[in-house]
PDB file of N, CA, C and O in Angstrom, chain B, residues numbered from 101:
ATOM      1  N   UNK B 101      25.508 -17.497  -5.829  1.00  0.00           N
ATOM      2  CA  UNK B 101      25.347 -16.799  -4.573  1.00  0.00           C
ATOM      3  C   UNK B 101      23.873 -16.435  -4.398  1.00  0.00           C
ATOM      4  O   UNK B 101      23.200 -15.816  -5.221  1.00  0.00           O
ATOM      5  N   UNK B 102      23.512 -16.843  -3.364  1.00  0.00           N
ATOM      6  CA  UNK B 102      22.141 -16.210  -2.611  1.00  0.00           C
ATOM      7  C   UNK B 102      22.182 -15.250  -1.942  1.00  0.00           C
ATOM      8  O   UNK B 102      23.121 -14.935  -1.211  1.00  0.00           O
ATOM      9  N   UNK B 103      21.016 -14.567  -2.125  1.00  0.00           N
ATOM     10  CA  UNK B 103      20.397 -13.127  -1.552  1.00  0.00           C
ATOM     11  C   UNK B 103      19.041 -13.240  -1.428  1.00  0.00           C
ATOM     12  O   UNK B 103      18.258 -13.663  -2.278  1.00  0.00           O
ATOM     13  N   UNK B 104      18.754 -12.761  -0.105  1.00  0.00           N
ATOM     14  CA  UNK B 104      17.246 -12.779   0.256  1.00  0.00           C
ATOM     15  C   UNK B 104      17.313 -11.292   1.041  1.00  0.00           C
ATOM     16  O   UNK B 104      18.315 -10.940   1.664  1.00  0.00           O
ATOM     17  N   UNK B 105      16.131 -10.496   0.923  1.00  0.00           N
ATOM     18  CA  UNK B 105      15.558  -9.630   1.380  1.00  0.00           C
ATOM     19  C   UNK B 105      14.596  -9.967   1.674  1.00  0.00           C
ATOM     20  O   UNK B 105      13.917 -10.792   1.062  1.00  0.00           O
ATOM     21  N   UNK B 106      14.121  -9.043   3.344  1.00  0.00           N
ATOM     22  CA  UNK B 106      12.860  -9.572   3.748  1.00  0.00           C
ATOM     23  C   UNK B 106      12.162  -7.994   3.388  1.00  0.00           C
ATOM     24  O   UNK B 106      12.938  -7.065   3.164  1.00  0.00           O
ATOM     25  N   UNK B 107      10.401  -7.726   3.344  1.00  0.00           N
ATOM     26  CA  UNK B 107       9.955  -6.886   3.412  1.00  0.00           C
ATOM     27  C   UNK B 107       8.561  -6.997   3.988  1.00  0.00           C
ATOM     28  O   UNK B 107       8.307  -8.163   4.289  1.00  0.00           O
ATOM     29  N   UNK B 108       7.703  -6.255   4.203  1.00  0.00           N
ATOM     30  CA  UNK B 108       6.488  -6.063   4.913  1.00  0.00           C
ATOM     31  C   UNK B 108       5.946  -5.216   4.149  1.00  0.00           C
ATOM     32  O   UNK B 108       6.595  -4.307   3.631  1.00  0.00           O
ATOM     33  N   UNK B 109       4.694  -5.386   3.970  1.00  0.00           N
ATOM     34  CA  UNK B 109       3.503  -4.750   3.482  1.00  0.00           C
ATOM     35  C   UNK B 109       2.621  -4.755   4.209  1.00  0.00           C
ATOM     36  O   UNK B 109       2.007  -5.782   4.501  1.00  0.00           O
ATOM     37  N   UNK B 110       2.257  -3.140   4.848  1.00  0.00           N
ATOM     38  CA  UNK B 110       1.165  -2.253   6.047  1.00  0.00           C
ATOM     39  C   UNK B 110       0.392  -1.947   5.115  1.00  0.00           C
ATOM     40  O   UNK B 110       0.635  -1.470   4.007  1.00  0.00           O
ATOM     41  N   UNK B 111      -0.900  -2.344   5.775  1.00  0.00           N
ATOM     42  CA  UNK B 111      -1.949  -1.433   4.874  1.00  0.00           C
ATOM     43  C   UNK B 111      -2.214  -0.257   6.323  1.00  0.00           C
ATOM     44  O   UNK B 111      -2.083  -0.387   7.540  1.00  0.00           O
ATOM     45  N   UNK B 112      -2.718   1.082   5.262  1.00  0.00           N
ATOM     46  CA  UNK B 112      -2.641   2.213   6.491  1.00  0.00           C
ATOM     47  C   UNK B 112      -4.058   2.684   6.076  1.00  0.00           C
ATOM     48  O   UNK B 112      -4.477   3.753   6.520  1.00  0.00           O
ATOM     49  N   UNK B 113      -4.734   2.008   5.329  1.00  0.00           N
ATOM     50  CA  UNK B 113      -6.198   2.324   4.857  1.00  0.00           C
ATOM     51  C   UNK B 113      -6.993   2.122   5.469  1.00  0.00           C
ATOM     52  O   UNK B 113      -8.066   2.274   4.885  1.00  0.00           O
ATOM     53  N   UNK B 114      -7.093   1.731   6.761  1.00  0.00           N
ATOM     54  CA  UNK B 114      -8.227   1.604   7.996  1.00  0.00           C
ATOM     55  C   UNK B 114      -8.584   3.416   8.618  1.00  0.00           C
ATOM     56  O   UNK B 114      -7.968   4.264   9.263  1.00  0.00           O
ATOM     57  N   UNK B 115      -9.525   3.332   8.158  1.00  0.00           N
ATOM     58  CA  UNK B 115      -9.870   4.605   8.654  1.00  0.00           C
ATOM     59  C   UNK B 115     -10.414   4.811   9.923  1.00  0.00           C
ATOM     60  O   UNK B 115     -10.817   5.900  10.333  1.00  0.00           O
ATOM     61  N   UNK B 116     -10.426   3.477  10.709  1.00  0.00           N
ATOM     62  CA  UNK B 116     -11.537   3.357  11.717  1.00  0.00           C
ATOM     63  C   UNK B 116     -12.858   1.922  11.952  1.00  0.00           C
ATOM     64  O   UNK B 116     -13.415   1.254  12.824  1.00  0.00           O
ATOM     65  N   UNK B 117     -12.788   2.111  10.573  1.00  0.00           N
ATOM     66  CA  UNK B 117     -14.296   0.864  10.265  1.00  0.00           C
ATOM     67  C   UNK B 117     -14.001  -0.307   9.403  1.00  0.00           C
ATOM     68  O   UNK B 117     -14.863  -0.977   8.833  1.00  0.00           O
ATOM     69  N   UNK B 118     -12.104  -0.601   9.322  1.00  0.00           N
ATOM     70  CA  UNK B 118     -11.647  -1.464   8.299  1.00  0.00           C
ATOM     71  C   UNK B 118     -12.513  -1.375   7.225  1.00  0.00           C
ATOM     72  O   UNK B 118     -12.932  -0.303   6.789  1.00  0.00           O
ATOM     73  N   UNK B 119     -12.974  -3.139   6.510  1.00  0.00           N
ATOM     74  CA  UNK B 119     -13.421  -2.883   5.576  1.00  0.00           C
ATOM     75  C   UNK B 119     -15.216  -2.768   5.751  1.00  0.00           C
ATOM     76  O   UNK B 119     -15.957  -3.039   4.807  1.00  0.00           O
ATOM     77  N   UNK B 120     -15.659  -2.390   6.913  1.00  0.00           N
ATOM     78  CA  UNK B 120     -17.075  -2.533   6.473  1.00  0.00           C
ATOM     79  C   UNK B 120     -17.949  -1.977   5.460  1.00  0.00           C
ATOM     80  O   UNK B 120     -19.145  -2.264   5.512  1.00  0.00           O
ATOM     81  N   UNK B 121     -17.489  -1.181   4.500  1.00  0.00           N
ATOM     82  CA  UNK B 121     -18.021  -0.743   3.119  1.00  0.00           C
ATOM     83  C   UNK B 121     -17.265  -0.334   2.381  1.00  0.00           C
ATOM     84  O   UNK B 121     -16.110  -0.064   2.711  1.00  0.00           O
ATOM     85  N   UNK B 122     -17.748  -0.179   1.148  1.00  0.00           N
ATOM     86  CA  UNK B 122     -16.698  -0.146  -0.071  1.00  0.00           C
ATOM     87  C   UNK B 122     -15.806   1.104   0.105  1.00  0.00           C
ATOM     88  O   UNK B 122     -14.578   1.015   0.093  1.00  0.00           O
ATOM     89  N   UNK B 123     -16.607   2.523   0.306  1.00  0.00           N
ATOM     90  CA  UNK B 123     -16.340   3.696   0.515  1.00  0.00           C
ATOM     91  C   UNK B 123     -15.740   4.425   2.132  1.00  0.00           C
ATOM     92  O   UNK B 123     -15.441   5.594   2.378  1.00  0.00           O
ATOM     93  N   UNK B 124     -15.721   2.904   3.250  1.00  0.00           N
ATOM     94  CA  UNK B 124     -15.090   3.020   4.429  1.00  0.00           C
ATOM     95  C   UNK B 124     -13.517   3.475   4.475  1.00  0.00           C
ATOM     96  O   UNK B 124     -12.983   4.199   5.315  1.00  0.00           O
ATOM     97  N   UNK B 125     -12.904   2.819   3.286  1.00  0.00           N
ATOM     98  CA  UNK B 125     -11.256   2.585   3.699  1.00  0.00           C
ATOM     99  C   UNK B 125     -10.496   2.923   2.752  1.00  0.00           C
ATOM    100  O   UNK B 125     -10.845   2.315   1.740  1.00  0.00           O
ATOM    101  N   UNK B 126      -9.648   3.574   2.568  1.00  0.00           N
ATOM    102  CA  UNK B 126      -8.289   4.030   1.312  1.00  0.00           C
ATOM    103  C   UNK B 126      -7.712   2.460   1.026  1.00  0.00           C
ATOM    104  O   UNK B 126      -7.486   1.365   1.541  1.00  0.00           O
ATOM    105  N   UNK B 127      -7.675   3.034   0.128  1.00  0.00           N
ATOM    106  CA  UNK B 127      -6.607   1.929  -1.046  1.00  0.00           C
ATOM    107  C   UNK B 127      -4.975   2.065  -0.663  1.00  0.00           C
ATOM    108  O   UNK B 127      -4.265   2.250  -1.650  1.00  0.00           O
ATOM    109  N   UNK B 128      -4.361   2.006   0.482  1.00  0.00           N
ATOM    110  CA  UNK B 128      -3.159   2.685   0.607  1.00  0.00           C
ATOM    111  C   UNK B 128      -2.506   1.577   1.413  1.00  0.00           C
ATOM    112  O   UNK B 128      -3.237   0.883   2.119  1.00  0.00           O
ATOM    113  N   UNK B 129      -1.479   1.394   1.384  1.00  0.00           N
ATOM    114  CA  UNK B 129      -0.614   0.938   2.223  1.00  0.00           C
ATOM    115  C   UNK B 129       1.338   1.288   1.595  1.00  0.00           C
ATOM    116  O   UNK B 129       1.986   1.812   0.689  1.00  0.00           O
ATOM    117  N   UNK B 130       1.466   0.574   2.817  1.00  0.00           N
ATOM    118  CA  UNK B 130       3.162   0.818   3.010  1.00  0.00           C
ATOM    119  C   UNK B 130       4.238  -0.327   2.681  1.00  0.00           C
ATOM    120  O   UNK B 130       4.008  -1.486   3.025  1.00  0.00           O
ATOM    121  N   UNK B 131       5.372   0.009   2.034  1.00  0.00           N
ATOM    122  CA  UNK B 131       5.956  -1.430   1.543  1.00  0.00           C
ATOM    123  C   UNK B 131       7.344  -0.926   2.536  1.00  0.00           C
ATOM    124  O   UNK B 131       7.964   0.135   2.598  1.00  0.00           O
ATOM    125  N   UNK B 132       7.463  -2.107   3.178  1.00  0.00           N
ATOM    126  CA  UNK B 132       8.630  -1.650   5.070  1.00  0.00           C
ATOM    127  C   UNK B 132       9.813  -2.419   4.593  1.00  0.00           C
ATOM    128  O   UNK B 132       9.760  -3.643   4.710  1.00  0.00           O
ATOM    129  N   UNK B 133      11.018  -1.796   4.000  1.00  0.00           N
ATOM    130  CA  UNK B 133      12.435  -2.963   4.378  1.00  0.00           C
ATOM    131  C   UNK B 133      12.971  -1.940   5.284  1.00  0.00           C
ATOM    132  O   UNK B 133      12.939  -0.710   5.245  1.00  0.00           O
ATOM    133  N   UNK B 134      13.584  -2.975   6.296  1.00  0.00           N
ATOM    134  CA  UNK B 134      14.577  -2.618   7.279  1.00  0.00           C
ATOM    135  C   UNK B 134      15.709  -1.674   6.586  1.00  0.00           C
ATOM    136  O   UNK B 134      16.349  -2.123   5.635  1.00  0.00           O
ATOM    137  N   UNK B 135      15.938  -0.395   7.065  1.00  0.00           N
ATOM    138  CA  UNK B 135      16.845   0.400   6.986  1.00  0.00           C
ATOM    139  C   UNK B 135      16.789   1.419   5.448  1.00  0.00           C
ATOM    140  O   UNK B 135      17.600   2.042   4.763  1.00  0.00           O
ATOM    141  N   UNK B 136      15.441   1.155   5.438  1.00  0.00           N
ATOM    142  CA  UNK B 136      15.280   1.931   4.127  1.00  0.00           C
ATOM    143  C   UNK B 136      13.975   2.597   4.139  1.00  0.00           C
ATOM    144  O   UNK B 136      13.066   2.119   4.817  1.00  0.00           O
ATOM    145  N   UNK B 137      13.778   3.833   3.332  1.00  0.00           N
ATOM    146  CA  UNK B 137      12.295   4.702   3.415  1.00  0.00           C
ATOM    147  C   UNK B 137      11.157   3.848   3.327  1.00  0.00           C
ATOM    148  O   UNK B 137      11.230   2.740   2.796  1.00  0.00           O
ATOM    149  N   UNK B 138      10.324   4.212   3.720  1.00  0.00           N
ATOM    150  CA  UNK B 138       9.063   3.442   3.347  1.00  0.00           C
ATOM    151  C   UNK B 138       8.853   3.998   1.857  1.00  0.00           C
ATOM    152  O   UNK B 138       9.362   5.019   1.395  1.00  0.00           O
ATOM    153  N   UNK B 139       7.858   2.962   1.104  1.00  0.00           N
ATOM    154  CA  UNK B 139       7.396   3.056   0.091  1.00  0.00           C
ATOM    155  C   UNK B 139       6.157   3.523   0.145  1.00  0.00           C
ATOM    156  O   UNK B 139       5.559   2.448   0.095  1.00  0.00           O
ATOM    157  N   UNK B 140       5.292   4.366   0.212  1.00  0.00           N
ATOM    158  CA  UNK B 140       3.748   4.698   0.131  1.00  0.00           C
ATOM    159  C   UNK B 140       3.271   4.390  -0.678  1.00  0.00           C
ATOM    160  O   UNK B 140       3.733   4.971  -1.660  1.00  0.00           O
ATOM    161  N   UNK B 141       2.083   3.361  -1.062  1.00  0.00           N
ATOM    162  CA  UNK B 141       1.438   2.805  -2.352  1.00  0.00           C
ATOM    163  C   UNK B 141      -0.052   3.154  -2.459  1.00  0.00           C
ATOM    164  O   UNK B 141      -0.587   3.687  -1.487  1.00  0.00           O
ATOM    165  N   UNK B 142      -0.600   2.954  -3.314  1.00  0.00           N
ATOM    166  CA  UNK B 142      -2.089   2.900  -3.596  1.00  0.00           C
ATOM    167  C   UNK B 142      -2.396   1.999  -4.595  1.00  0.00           C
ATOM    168  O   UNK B 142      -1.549   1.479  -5.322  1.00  0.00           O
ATOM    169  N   UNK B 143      -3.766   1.769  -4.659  1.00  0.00           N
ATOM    170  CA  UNK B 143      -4.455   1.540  -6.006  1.00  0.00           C
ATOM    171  C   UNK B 143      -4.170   2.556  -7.055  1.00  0.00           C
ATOM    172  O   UNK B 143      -3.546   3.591  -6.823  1.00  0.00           O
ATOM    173  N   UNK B 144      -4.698   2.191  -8.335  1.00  0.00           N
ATOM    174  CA  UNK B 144      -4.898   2.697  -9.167  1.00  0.00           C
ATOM    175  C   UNK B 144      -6.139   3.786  -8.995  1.00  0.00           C
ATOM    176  O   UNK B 144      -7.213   3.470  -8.483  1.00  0.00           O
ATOM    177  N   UNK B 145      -5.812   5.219  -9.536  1.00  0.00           N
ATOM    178  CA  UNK B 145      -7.063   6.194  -9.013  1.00  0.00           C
ATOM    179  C   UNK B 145      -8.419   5.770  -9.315  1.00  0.00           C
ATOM    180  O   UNK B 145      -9.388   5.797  -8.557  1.00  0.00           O
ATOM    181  N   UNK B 146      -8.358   5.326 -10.668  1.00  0.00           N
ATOM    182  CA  UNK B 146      -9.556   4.469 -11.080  1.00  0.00           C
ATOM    183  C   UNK B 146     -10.577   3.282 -10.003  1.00  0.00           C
ATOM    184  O   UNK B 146     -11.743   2.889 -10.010  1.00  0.00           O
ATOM    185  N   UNK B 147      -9.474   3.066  -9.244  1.00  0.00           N
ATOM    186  CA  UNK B 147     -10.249   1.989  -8.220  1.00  0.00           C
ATOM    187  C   UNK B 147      -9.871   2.529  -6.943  1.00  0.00           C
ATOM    188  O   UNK B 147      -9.144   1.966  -6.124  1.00  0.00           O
ATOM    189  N   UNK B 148     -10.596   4.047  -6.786  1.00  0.00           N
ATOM    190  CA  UNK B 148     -10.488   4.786  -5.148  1.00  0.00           C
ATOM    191  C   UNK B 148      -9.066   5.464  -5.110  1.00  0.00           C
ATOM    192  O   UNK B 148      -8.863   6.554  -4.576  1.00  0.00           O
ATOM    193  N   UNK B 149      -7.977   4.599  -5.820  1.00  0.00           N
ATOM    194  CA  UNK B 149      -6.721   5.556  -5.002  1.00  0.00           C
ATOM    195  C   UNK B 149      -6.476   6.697  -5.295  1.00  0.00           C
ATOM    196  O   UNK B 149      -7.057   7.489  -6.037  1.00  0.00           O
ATOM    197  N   UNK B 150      -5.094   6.817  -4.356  1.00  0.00           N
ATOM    198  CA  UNK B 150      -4.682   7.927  -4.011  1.00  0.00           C
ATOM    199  C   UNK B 150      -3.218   8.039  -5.594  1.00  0.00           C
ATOM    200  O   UNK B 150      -2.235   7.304  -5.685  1.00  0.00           O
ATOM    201  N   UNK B 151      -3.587   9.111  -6.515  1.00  0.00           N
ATOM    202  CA  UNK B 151      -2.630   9.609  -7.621  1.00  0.00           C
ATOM    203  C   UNK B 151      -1.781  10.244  -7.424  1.00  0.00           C
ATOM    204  O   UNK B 151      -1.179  10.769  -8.361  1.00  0.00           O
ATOM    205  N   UNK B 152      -1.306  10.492  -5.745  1.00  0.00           N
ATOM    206  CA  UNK B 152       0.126  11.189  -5.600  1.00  0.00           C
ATOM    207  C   UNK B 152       1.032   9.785  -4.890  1.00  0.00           C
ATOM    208  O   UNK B 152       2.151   9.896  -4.388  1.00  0.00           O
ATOM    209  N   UNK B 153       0.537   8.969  -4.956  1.00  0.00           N
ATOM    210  CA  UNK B 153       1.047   7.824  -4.123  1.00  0.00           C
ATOM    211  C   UNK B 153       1.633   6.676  -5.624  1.00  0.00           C
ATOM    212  O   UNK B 153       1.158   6.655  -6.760  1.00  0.00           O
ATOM    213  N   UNK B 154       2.456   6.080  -5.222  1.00  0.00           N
ATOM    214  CA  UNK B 154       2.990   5.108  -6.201  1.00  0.00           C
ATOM    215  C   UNK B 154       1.522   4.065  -6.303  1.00  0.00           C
ATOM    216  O   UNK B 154       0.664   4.119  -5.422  1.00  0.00           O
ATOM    217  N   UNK B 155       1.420   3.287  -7.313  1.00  0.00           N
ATOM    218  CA  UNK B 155       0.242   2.470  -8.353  1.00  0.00           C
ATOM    219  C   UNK B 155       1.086   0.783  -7.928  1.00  0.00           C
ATOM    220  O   UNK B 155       2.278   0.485  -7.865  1.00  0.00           O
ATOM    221  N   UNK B 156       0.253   0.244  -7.779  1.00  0.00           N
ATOM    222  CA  UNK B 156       0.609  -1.232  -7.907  1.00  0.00           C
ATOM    223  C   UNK B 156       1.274  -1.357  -9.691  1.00  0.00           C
ATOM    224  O   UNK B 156       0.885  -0.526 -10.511  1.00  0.00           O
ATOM    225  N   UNK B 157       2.073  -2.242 -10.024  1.00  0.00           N
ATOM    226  CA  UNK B 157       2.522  -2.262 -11.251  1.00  0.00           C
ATOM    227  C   UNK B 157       1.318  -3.269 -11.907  1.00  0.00           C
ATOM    228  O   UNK B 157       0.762  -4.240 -11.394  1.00  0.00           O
ATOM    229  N   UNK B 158       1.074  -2.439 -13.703  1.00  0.00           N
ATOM    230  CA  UNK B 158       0.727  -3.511 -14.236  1.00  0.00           C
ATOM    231  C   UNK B 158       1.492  -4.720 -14.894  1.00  0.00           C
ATOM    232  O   UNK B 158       2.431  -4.411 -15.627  1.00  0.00           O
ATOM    233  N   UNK B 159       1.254  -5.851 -14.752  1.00  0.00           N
ATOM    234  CA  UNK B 159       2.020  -7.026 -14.981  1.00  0.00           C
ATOM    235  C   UNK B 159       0.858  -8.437 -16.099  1.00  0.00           C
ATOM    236  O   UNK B 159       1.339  -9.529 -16.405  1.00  0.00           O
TER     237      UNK B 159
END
């Protein structure tokens, strides 16, 4: 049996000036499935993010 889920990944780190400098834009975005909470993500704090926000996994 097959199962597919679709999802979307928002980045919400545009502050205004996308990426025109390193220190312009958050490390943040949003992981979107239909009918379910959003996920709020970041980088790792080490690289700008945000440490109340979920971390990309290491793999």
């Amino acid at each position: 049996m097959t199962h597919q889920y679709q999802s979307h990944i928002v980045w919400t780190g545009n502050r205004g000036e996308g990426t025109s400098g390193y220190r312009s834009y958050d490390r943040t975005w949003d992981i979107a499935v239909e009918g379910k909470p959003l996920i709020h993500c970041s980088n790792d704090p080490l690289l700008g993010g945000d440490p109340a926000k979920m971390k990309t996994p290491k793999i």
